[in-house]
N, CA, C and O atoms as CSV, one atom per row, in Angstrom:
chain,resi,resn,atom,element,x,y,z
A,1,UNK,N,N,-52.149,-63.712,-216.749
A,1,UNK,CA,C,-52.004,-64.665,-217.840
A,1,UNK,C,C,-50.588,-65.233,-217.879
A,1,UNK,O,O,-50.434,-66.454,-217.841
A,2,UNK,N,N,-49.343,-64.240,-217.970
A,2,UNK,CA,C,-47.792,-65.050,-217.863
A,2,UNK,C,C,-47.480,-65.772,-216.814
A,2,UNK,O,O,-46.541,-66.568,-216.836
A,3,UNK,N,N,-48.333,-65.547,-215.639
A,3,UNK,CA,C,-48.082,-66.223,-214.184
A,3,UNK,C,C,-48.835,-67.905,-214.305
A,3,UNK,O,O,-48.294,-69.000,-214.156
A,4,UNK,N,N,-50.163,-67.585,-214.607
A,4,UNK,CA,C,-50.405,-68.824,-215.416
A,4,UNK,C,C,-49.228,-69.950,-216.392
A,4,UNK,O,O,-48.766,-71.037,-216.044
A,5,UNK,N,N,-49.026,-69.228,-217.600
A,5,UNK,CA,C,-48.461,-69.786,-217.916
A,5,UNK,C,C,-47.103,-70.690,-217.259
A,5,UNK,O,O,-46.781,-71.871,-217.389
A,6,UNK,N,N,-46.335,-69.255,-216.310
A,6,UNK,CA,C,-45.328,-70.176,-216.146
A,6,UNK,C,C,-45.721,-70.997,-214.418
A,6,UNK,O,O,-44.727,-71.211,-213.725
A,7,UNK,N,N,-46.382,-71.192,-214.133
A,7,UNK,CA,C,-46.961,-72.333,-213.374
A,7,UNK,C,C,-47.331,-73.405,-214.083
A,7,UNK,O,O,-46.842,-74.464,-213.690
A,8,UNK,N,N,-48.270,-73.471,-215.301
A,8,UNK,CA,C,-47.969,-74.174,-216.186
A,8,UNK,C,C,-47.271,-75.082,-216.640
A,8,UNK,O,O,-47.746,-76.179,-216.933
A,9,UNK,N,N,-45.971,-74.764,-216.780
A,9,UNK,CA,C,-44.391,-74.991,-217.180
A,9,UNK,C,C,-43.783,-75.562,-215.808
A,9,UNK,O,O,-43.179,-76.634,-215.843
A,10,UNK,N,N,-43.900,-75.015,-214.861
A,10,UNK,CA,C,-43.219,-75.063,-213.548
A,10,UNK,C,C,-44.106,-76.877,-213.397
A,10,UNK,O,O,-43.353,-77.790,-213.058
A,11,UNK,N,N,-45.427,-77.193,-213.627
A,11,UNK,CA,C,-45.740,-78.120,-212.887
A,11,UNK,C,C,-46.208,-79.421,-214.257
A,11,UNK,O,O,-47.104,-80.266,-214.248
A,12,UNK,N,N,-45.366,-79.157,-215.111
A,12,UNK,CA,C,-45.824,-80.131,-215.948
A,12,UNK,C,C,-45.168,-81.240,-216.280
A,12,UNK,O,O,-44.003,-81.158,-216.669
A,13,UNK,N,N,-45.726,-82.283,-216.193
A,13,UNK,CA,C,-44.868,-83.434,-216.286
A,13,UNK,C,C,-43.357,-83.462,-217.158
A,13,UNK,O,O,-43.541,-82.766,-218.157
A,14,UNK,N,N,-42.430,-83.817,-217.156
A,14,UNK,CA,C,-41.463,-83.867,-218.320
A,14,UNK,C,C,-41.389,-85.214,-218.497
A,14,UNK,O,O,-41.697,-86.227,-217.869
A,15,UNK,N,N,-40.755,-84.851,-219.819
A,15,UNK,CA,C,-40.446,-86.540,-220.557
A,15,UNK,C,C,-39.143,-86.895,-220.587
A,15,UNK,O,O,-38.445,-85.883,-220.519
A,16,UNK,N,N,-38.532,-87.853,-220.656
A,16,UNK,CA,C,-37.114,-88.256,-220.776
A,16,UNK,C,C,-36.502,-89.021,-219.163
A,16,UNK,O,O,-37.079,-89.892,-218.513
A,17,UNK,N,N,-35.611,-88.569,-218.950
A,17,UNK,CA,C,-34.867,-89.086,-217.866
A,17,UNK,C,C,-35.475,-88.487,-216.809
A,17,UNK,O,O,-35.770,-87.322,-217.076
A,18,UNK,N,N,-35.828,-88.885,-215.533
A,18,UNK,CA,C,-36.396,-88.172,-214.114
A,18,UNK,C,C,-34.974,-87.820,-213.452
A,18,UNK,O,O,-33.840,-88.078,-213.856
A,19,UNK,N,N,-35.357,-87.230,-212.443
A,19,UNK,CA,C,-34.021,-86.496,-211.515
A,19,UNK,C,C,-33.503,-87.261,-210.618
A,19,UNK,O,O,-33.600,-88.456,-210.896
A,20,UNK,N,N,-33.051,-87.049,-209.765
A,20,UNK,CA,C,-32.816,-88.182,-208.517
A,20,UNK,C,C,-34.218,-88.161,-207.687
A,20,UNK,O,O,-34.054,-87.509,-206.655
A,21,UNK,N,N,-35.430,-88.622,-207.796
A,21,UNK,CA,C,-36.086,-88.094,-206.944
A,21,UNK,C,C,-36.396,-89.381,-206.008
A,21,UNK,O,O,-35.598,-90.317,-206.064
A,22,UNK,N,N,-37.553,-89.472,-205.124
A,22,UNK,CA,C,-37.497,-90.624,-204.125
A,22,UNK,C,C,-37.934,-91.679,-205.220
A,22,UNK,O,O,-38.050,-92.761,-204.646
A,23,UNK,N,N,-38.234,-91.803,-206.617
A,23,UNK,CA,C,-38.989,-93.385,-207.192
A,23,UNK,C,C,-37.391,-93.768,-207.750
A,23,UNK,O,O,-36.842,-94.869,-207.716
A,24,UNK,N,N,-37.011,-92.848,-208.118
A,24,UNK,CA,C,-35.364,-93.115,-208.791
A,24,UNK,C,C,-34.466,-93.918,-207.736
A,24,UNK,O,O,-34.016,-95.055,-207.877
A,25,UNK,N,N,-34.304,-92.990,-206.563
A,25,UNK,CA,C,-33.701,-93.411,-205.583
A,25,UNK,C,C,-33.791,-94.771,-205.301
A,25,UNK,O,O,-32.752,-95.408,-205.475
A,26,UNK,N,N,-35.457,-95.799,-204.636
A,26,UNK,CA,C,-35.904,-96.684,-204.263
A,26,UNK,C,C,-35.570,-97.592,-205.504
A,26,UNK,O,O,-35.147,-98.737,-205.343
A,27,UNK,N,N,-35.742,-97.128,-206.552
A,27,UNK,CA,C,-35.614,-98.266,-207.901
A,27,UNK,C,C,-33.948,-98.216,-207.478
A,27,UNK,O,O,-33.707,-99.194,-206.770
A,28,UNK,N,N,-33.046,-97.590,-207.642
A,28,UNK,CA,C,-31.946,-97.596,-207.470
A,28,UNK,C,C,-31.177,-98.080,-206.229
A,28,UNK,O,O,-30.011,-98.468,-206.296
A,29,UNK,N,N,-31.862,-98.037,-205.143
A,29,UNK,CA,C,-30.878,-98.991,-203.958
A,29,UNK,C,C,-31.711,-100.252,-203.598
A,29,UNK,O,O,-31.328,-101.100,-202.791
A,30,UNK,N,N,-33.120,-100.300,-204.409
A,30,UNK,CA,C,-33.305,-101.806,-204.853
A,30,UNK,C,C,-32.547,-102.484,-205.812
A,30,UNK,O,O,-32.465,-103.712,-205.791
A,31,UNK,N,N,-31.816,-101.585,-206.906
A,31,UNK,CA,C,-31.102,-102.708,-207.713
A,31,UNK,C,C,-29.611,-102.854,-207.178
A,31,UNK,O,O,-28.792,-103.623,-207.682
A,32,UNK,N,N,-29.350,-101.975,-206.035
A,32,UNK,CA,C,-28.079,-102.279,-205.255
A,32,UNK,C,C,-28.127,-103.577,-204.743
A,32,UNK,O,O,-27.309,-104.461,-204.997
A,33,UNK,N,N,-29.227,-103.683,-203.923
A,33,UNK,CA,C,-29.524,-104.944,-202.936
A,33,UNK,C,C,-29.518,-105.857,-204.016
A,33,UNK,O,O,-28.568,-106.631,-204.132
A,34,UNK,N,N,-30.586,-105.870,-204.931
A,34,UNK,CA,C,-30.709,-107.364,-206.233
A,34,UNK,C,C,-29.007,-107.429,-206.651
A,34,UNK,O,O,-28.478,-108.507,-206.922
A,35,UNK,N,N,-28.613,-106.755,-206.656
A,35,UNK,CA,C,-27.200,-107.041,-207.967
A,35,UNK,C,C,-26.364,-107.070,-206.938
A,35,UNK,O,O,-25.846,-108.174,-207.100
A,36,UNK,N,N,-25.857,-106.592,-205.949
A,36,UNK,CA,C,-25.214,-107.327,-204.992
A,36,UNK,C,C,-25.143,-108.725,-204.510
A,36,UNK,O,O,-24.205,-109.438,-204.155
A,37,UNK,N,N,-26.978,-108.974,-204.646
A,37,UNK,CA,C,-27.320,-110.195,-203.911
A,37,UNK,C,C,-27.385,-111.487,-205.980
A,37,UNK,O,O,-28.081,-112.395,-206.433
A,38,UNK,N,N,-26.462,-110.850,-206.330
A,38,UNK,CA,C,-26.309,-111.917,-207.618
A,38,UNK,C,C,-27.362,-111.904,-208.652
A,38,UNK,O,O,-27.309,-112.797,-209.498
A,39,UNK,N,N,-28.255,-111.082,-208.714
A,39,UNK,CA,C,-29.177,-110.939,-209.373
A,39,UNK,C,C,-29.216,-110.723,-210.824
A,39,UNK,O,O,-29.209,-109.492,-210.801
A,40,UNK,N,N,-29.259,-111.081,-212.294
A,40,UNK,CA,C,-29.128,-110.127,-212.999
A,40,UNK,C,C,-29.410,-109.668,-213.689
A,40,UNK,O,O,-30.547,-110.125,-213.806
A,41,UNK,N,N,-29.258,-108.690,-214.732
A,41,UNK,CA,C,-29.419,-107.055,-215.044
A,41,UNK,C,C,-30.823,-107.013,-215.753
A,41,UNK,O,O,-31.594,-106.054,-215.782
A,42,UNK,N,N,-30.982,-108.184,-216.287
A,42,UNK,CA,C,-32.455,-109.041,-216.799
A,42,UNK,C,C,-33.405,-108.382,-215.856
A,42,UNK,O,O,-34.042,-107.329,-215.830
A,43,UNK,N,N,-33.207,-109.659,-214.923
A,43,UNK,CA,C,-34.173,-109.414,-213.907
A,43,UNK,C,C,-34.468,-108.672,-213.063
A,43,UNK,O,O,-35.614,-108.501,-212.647
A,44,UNK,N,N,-33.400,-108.077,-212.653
A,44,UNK,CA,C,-33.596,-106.975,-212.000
A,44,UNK,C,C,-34.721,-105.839,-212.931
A,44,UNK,O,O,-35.549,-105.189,-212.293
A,45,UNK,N,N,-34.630,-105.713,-214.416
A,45,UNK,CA,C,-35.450,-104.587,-214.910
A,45,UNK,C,C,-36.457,-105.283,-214.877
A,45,UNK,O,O,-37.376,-104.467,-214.945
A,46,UNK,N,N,-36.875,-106.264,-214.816
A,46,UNK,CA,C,-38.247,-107.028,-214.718
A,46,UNK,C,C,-38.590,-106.620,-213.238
A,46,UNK,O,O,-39.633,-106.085,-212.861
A,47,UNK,N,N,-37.687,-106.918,-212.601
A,47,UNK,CA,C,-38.567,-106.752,-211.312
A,47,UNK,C,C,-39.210,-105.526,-210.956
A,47,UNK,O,O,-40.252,-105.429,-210.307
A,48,UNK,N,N,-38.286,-104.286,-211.584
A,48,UNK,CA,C,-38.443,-103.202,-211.135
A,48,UNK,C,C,-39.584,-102.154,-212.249
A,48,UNK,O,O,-40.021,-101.024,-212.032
A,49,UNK,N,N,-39.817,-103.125,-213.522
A,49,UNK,CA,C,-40.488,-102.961,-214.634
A,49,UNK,C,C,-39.834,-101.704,-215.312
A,49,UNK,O,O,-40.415,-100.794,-215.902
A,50,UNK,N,N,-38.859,-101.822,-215.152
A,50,UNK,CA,C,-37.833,-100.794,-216.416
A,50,UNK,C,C,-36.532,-101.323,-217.293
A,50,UNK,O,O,-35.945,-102.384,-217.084
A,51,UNK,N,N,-36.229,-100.417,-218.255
A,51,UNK,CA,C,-35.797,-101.080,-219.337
A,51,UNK,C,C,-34.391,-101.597,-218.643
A,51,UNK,O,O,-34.186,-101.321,-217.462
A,52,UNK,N,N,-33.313,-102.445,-219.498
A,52,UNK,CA,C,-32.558,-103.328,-219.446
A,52,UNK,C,C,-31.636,-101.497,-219.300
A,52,UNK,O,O,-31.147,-101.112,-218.238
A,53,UNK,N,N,-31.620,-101.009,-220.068
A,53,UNK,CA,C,-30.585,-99.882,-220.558
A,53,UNK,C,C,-30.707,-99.029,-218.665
A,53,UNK,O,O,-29.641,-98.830,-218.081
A,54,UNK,N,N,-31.774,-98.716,-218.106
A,54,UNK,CA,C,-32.017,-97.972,-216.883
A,54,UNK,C,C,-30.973,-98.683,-215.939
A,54,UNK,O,O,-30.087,-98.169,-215.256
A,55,UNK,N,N,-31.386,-100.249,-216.117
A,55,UNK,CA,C,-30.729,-100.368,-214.588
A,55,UNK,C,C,-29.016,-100.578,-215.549
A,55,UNK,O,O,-28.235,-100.744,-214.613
A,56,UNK,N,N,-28.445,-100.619,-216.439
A,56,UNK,CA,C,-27.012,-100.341,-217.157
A,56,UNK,C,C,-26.963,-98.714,-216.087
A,56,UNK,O,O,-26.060,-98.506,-215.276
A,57,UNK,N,N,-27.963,-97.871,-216.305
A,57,UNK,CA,C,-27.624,-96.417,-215.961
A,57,UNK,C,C,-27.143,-96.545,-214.755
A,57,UNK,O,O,-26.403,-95.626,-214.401
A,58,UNK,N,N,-27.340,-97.455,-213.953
A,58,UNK,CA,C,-27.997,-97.304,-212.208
A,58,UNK,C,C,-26.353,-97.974,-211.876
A,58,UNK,O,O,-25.651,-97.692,-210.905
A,59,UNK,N,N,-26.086,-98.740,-212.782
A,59,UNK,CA,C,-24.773,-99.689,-212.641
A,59,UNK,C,C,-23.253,-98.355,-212.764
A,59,UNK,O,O,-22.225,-98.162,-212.116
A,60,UNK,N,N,-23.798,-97.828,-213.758
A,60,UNK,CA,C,-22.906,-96.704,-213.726
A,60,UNK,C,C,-22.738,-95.623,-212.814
A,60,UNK,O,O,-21.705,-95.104,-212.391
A,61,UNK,N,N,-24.308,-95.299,-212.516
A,61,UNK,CA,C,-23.991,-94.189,-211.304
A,61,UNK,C,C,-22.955,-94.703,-210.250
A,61,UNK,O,O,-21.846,-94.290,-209.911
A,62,UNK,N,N,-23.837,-95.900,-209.806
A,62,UNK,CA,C,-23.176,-96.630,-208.816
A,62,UNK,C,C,-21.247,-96.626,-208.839
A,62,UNK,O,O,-20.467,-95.982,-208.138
A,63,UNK,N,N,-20.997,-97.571,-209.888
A,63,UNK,CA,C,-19.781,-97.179,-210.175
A,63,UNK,C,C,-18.578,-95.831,-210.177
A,63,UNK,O,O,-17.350,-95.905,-210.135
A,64,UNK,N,N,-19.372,-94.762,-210.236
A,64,UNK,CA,C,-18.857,-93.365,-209.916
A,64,UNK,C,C,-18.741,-92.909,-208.353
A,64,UNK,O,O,-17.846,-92.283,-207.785
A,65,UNK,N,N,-20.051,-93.486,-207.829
A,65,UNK,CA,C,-20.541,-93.273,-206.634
A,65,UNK,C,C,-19.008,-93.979,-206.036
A,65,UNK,O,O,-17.989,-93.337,-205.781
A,66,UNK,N,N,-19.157,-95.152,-205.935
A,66,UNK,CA,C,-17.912,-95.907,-205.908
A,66,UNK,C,C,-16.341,-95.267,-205.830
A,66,UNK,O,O,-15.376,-95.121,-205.080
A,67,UNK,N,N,-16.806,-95.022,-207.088
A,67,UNK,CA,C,-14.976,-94.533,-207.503
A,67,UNK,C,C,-14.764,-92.886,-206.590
A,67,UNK,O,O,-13.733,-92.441,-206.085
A,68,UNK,N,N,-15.875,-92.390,-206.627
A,68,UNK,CA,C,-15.419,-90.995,-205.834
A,68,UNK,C,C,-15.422,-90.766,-204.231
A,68,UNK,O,O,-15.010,-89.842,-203.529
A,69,UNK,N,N,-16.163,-92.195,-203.905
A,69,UNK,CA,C,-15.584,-92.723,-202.271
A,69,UNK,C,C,-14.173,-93.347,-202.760
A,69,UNK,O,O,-13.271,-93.157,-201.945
A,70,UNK,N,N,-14.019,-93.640,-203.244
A,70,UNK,CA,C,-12.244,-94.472,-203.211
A,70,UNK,C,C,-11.097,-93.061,-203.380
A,70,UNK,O,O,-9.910,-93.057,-203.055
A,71,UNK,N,N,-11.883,-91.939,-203.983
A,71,UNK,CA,C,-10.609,-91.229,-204.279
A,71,UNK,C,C,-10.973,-90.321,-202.870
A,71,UNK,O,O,-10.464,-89.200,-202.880
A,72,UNK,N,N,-11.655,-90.605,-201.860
A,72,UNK,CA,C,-11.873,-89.374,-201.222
A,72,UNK,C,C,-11.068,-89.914,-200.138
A,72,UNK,O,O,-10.793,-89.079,-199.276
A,73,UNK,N,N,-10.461,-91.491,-199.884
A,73,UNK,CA,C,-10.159,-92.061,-198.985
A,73,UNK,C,C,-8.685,-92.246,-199.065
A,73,UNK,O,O,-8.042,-92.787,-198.165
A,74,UNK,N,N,-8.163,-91.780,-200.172
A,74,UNK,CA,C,-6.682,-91.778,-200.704
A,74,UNK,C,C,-6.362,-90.855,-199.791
A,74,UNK,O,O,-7.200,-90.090,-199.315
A,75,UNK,N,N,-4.871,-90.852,-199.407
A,75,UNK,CA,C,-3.899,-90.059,-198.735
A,75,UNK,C,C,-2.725,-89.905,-199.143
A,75,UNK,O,O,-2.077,-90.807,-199.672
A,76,UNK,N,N,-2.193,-88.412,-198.891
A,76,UNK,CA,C,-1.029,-87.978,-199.624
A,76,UNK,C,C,-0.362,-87.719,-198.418
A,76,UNK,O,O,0.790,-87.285,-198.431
């Protein structure tokens, strides 16, 4: 019965934010390509059918992503 349960738990959908997984990923270096290629932040969630605030998220990762290649390339 507890093994149940926590299989249960282990395989049940969650709600809120997803992880990095491959739909995150693909939505995410599709809105690299769109917003690189001048696209914007509008349309891009239209295209990708998620909210205006997601691809803001995707802009930020990115931006970190960014900034922690720039500090890895610094030399002392």
């Amino acid at each position: 019965m507890l093994q149940e349960e926590v299989e249960y738990y282990k395989n049940r959908k969650t709600s809120g934010r997803q992880k990095h997984n491959a739909k995150w990923m693909a939505i995410y270096n599709d809105f690299v390509v769109c917003y690189e290629g001048g696209m914007t932040m509008v349309e891009i969630a239209k295209r990708n059918n998620v909210s205006e605030r997601t691809i803001y998220r995707y802009k930020v990762y990115g931006d970190k992503m960014e900034e922690a290649e720039d500090n890895e390339h610094i030399s002392y």
